[in-house]
C-alpha positions in Angstrom: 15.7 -5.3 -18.0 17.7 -8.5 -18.0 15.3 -11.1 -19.7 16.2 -14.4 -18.8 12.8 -16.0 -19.0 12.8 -17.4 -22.2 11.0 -19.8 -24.5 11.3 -20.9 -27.9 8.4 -19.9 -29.2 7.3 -19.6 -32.9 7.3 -16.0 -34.6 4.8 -15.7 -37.0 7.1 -12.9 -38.7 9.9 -15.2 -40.5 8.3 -14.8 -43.7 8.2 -10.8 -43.2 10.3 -8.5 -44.3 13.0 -7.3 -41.7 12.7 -3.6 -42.4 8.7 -3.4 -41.9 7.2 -0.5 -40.8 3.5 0.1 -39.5 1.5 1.2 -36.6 -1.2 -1.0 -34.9 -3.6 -1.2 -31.8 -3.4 -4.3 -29.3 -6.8 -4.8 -27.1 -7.2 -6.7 -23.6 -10.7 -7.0 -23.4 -12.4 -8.0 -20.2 -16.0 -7.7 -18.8 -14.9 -4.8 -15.8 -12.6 -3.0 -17.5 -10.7 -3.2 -21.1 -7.1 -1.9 -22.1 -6.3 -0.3 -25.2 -2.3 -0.1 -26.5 -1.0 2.1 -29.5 2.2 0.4 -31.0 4.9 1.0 -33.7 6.6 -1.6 -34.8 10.4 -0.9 -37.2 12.4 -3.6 -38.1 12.8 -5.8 -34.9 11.9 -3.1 -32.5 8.9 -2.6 -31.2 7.8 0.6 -29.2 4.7 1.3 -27.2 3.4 4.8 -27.9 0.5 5.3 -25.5 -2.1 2.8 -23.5 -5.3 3.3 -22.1 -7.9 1.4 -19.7 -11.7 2.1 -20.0 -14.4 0.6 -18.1 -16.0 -2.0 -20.5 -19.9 -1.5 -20.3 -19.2 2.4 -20.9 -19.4 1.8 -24.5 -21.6 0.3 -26.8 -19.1 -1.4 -29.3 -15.4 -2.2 -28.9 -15.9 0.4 -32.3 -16.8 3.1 -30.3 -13.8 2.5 -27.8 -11.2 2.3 -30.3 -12.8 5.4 -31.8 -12.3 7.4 -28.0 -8.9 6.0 -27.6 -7.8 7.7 -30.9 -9.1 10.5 -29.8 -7.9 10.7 -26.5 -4.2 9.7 -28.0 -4.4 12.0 -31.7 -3.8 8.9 -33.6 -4.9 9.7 -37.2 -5.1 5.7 -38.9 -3.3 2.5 -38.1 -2.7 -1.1 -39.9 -3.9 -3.7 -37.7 -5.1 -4.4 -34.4 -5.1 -7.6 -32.7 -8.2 -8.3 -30.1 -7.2 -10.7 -27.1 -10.9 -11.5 -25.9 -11.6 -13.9 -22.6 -13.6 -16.9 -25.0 -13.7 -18.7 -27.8 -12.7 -17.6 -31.2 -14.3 -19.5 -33.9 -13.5 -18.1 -37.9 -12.8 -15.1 -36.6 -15.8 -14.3 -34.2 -16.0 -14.2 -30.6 -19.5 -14.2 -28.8 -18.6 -14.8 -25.0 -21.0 -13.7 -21.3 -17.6 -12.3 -20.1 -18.0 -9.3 -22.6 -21.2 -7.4 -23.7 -20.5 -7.5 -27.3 -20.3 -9.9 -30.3 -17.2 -10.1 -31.7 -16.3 -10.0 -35.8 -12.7 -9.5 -37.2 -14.9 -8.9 -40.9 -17.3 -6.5 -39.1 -14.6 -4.5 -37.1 -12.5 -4.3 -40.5 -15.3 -2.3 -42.0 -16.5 -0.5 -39.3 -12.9 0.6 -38.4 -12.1 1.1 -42.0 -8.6 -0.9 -41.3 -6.9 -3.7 -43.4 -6.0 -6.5 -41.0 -8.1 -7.7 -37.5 -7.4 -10.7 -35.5 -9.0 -11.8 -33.0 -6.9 -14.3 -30.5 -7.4 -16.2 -26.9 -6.5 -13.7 -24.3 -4.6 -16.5 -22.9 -3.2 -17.8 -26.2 -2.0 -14.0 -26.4 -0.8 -14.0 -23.2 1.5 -17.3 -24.3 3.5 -14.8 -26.5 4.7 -12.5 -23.7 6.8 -14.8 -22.3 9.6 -14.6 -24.8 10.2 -11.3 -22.8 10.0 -11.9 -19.1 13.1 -10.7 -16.5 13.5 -12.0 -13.1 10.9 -10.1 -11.6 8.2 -11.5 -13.5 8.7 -15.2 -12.4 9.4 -17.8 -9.5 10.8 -21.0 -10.0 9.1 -23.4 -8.0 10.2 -27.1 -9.7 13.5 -26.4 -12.2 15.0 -29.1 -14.5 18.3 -29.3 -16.2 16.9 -29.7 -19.8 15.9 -27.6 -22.0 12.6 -27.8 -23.2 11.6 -30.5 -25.3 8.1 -31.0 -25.0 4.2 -29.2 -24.6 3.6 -27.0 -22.4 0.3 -25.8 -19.9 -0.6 -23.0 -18.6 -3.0 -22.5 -16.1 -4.5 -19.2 -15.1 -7.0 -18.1 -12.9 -8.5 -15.4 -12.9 -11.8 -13.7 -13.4 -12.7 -17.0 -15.4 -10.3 -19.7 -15.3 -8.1 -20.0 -18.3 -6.1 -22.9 -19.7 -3.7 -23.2 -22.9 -1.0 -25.0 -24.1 2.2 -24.8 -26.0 2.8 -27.5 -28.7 6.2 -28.6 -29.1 7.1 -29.2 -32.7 10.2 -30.4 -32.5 12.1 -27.4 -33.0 9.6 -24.4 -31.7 6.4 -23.7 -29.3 3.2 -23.0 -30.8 0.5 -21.5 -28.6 -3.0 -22.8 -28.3 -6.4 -21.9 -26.5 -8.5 -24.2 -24.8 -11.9 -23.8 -23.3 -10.6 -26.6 -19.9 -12.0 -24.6 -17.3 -15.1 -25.4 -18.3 -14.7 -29.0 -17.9 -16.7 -30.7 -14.8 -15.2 -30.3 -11.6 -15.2 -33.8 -9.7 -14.7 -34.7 -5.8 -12.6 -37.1 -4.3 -13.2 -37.1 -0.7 -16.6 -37.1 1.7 -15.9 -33.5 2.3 -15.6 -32.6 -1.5 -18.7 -34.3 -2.1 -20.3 -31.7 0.1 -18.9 -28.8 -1.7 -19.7 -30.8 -4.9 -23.5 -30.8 -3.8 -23.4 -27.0 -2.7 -22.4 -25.7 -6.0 -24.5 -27.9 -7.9 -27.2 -26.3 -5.8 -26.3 -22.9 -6.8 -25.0 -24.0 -10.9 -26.1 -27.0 -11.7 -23.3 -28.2 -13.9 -20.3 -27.5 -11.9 -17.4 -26.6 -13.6 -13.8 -25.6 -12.4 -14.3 -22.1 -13.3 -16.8 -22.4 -10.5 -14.1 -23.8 -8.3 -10.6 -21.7 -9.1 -11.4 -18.5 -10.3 -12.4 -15.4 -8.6 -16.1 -16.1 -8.0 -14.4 -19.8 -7.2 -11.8 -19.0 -4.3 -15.0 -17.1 -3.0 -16.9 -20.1 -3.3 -14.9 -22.2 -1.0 -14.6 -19.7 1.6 -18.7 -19.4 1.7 -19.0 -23.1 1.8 -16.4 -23.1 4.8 -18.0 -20.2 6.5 -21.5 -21.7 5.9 -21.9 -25.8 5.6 -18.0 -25.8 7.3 -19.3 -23.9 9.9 -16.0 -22.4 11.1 -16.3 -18.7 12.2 -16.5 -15.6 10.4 -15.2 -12.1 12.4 -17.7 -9.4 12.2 -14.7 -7.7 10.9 -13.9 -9.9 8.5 -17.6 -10.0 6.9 -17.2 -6.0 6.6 -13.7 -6.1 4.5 -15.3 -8.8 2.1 -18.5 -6.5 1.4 -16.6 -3.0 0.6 -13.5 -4.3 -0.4 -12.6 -6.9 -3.6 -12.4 -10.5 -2.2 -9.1 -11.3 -3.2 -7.3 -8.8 -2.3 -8.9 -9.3 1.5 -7.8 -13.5 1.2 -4.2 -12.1 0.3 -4.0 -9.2 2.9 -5.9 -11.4 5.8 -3.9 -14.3 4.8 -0.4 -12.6 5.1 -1.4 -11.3 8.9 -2.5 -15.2 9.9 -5.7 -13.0 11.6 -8.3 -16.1 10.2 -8.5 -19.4 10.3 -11.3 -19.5 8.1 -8.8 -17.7 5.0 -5.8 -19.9 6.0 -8.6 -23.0 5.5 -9.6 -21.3 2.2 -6.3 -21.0 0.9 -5.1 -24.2 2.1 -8.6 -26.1 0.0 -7.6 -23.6 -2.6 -4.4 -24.4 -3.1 -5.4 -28.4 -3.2 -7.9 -27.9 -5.7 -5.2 -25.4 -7.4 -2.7 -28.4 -7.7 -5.3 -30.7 -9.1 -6.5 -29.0 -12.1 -2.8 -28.6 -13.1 -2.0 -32.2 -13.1 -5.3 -32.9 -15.2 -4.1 -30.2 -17.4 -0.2 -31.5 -17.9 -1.6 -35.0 -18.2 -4.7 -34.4 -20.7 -1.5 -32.2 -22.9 0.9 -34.7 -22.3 3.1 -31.3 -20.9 6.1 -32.7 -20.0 8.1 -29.2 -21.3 6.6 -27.1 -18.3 3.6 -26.3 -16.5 2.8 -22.6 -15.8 0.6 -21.1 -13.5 0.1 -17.9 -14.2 -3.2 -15.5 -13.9 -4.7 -12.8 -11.2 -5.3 -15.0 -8.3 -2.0 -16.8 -8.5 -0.4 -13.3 -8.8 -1.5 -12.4 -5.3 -2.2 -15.7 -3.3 0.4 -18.1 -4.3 3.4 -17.1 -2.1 0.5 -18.1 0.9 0.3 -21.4 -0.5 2.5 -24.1 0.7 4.6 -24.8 -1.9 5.8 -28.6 -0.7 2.3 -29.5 -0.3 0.9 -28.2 -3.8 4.0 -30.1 -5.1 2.8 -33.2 -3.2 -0.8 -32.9 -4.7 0.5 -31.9 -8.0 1.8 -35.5 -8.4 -0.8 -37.8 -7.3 -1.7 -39.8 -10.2 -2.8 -43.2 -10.2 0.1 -44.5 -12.7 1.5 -41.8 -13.9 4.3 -39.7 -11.1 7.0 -41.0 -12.7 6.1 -38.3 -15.5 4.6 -35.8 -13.2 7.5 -35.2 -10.9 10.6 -34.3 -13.2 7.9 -31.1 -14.8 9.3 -27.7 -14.2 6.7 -25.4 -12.4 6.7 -21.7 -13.3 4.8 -19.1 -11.7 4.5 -16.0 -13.6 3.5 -12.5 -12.5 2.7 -9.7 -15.0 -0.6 -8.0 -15.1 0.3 -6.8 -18.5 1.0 -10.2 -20.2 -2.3 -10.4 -22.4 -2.2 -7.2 -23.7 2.4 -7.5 -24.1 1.9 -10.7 -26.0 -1.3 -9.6 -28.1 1.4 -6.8 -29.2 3.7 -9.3 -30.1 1.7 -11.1 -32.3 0.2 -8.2 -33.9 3.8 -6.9 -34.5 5.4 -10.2 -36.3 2.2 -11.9 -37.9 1.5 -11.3 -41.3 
């Protein structure tokens, strides 16, 4: 593949010896269903030797997993393993609602009987995949002449909604989690204010997870269907019960068959636009903003691209910085568990 997606991110491996050799495991760890990678690193290269998915609550312990995996894939001992998890990471334990199980890097080291664990930010992981990303992998939707010289933000929804940054030190990016989807959502017109009062109803706090990820974009289309009052098909109602939502909004919304979806995507998109101008601003990411994730994956090429541009920029004193930000829209289903393996590969 011809990679021309690149940014300058920092390697943890410049203080490692160029002739290394190990094997390790990379993890992707979700609440439905987990993936498990088998790596070799030599030198520079690094090769995958085998990957695995698993349904999540089938197992009692990420322990037991890794154990099956090995199994599965005669894999006799390896060095490290480096555990992208959807939460928090705090001295090296993760407790998050989107997976079953506590986390510990010390607990995992002695239960696995292996030197090195890290746990990382699935979305901090993801950050380094995208020193290896070809044409096919990303849309340009606002380009610049420069090169970049400043943060970066990424915003991807998803299951949850996650948000991370890039720091720019001058020289090199550093990625960085955040837990911003979790901030308070806030309305700004009469009709937002309704939506506002129908998810507090339903979660009290209302957050933007509530608002842009999958249970989110759902969300919306209820609250149109329901306090909107614009019509449902009998059809339509039947698709969204057997069949996984968004992948109805994106098949439904390519054949223009409901207004209620092209509404949904339309106050999706909005909303969409708005959390990644709160996100550039509160990073100060004039390098790039990118939108990357599940949802944006399937739905975005429905979304009216000179509109979310227009929405992007509203700010009360600040478009001058706003409008000169490249946009990029990344697509890679395998980008947590691809970066996870390239920090596992370079860090010491």
């Amino acid at each position: 593949m011809n990679f021309v997606f690149n940014f300058p991110l920092y390697s943890p491996s410049k203080n490692e010896s160029a002739d290394a050799k190990f094997n390790f495991l990379a993890a992707d760890l979700k609440s439905e269903k987990s993936m498990l990678a088998h790596y070799r690193r030599e030198g520079e290269n690094l090769e995958i030797l085998g990957e695995q998915g698993y349904y999540t609550k089938n197992f009692t312990s990420l322990s037991e997993m890794v154990r099956h995996f090995m199994r599965e894939n005669n894999i006799e001992s390896f060095e490290k393993f480096v555990i992208a998890v959807p939460g928090p990471v705090i001295k090296g334990i993760c407790k998050t609602p989107n997976l079953p199980w506590l986390l510990n890097s010390e607990n995992l080291k002695s239960a696995l009987e292996i030197p090195k664990v890290y746990l990382i930010n699935d979305l901090e992981a993801m950050s380094y995949s995208f020193t290896q990303l070809g044409s096919d992998k990303f849309e340009i939707l606002v380009t610049s002449d420069d090169k970049v010289r400043g943060n970066v933000a990424i915003l991807a929804p998803g299951s949850g909604l996650g948000e991370a940054g890039m720091f720019w030190n001058g020289e090199y990016l550093h990625p960085f989690a955040t837990e911003g989807g979790h901030t308070e959502f806030s309305p700004r017109n009469d009709l937002e204010v309704e939506f506002y009062h129908f998810l507090n109803k339903i979660y009290g706090i209302v957050s933007w997870e509530n608002v842009l990820s999958k249970k989110g974009i759902y969300n919306i289309y209820r609250f149109l269907r329901d306090v909107g009052r614009h019509q449902e098909d009998p059809w339509l109602a039947e698709k969204i019960q057997n069949e996984d939502f968004v992948n109805v909004i994106q098949e439904v919304g390519h054949e223009k068959k409901s207004r209620l979806v092209n509404l949904t995507i339309e106050m999706y998109g909005e909303f969409l636009a708005r959390e990644a101008n709160n996100l550039v601003l509160k990073l100060k990411a004039i390098g790039a903003l990118i939108i990357t994730g599940e949802i944006p994956a399937k739905i975005f090429e429905l979304i009216n691209n000179e509109k979310f541009y227009k929405d992007f920029k509203i700010s009360d004193r600040m478009e001058h910085l706003l409008k000169d930000i490249p946009i990029y829209i990344i697509r890679n289903e395998k980008g947590i568990i691809e970066g996870a393996a390239q920090y596992g590969a370079f860090i010491e």
